[in-house]
C-alpha positions, -999 to +999 in steps of 0.1 A: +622+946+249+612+941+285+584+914+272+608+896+248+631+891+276+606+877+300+594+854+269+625+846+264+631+834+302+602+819+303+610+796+278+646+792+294+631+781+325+604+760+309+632+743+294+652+737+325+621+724+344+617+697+313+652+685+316+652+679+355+620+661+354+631+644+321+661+635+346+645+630+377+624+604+361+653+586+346+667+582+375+636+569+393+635+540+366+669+533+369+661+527+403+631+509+397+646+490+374+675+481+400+652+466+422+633+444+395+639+407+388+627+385+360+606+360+367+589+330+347+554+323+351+526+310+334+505+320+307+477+303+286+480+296+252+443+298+243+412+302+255+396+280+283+360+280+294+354+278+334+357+240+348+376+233+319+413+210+322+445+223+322+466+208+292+502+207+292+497+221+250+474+250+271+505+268+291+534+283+284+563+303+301+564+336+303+588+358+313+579+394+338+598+416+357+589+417+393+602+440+425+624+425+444+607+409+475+570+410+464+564+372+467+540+376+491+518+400+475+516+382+440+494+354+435+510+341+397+519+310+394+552+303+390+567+280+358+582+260+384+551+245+397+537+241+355+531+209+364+510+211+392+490+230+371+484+202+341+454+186+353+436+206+374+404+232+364+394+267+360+375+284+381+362+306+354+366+313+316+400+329+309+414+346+276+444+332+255+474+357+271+463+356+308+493+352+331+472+320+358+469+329+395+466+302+421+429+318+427+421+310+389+420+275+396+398+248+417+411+235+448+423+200+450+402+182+472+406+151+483+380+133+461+406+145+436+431+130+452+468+123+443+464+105+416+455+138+390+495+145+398+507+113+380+508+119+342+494+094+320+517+059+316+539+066+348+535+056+385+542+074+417+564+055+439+584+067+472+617+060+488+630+065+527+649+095+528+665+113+555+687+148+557+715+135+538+704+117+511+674+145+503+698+174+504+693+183+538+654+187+530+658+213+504+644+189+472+606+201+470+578+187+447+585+193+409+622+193+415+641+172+392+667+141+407+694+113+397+687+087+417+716+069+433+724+035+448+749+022+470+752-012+474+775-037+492+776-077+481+809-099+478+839-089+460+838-102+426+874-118+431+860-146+453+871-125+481+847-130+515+850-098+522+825-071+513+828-046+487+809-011+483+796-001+449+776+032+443+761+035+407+734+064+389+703+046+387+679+066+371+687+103+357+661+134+357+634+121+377+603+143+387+597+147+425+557+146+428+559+149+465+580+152+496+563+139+528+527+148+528+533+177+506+532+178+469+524+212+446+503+239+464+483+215+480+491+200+515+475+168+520+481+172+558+483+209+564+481+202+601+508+175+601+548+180+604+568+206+599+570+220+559+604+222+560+609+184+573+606+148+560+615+113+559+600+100+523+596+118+490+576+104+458+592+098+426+571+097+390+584+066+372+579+042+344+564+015+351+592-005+343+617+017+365+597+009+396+607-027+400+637-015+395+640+017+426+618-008+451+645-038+445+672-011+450+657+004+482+657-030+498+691-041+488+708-005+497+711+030+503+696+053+481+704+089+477+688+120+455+711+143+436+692+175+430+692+190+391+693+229+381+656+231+368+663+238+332+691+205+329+673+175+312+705+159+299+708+122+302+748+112+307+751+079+287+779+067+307+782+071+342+804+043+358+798+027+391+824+042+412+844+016+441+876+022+457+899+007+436+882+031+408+877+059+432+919+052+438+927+054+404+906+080+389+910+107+417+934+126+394+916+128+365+884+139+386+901+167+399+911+176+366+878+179+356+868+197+384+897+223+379+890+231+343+852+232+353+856+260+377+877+279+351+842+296+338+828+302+373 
């Protein structure tokens, strides 16, 4: 009798012990799992032999869960800079499924130069910026930007006075480089501050370029900066002047009010 009861605590207690461990290490991944956040990096598609290019049909985004302020101790790549990638080689041959690391690849040098950052058919060309019109410094390389002009020139009445016009110019540009500083790569590591500059380098169609350079030299130009993942091209987007400003004012806050509705 004496045995089956110890067997039978035994048992009890073995029991209990599997529950609060069973609960202890719940609650340790709840926790863990509190402190995670996802993050997109990238991942080859297939396999690539070492020295071989980077294709954009070679990466894909891939999506990981990461603790909380571990930036510094991670050397992925993240899917923001994918195109920084395209272009440049491997230091050795990976497998299809491998999440890149900056140490994966060769560095650019300068015999590479800039010029393995332009895709194929486009041209980099850069515009004066300052605070203001970059967003107070914060657009960095592989952002996406409209592009917008303001322009004064004689009212079209006849009148001799001069009359302000801002207009969109071009819509979901890339930004190859601000300053000096384009990608992971700093062409003048030694030179001005990071976090400062006066230029930044567009990728444009050929085409487009006449187009910014006439612009820069006939006004101001300013960069609106895009949520990564918008690529929409708004076909109409009116030049805007007082007399417009005056008149649509009410409907724009209109907008703006049943906007915020889903905030």
């Amino acid at each position: 009798m004496k045995q089956k009861m110890l067997l039978v605590l035994a048992v009890f207690f073995g029991f209990l012990a599997f529950i609060l461990s069973y609960a202890q290490l719940n609650a340790e991944k709840k926790k863990i799992l509190g402190e995670a956040e996802t993050v997109y990096v990238i991942q080859l598609k297939r396999d690539k032999a070492a020295n071989e290019e980077i294709l954009l049909s070679d990466i894909a985004r891939k999506e990981i869960k990461r603790m909380r302020d571990s930036d510094l101790n991670t050397r992925e790549i993240p899917w923001s800079q994918a195109m920084n990638v395209v272009g440049r080689h491997l230091e050795a041959s990976m497998r299809k499924g491998q999440i890149l690391q900056d140490t994966d690849l060769k560095l650019v040098t300068q015999r590479h130069g800039f010029t393995t950052h332009v895709r194929k058919g486009y041209r980099a060309v850069s515009i004066p910026v300052d605070a203001t019109s970059s967003v107070n410094n914060l657009i960095q390389p592989q952002d996406n930007v409209d592009v917008i002009g303001t322009f004064r020139f004689p009212d079209l009445k006849g009148d001799s006075a001069l009359d302000t016009v801002t207009m969109t110019i071009l819509q979901n540009v890339k930004v190859l480089a601000v300053g000096r500083r384009y990608g992971m790569y700093a062409a003048d590591p030694q030179g001005s501050s990071r976090n400062s500059y006066n230029t930044v380098t567009l990728m444009l169609l050929p085409h487009e370029v006449e187009m910014v350079v006439f612009a820069s030299q006939k006004g101001r130009l300013s960069l609106s900066l895009r949520n990564y993942s918008e690529t929409e091209i708004i076909s109409e987007t009116p030049s805007i002047d007082f007399r417009k400003l005056e008149k649509d004012l009410p409907r724009y806050n209109k907008i703006r009010e049943r906007n915020q509705k889903g905030f």
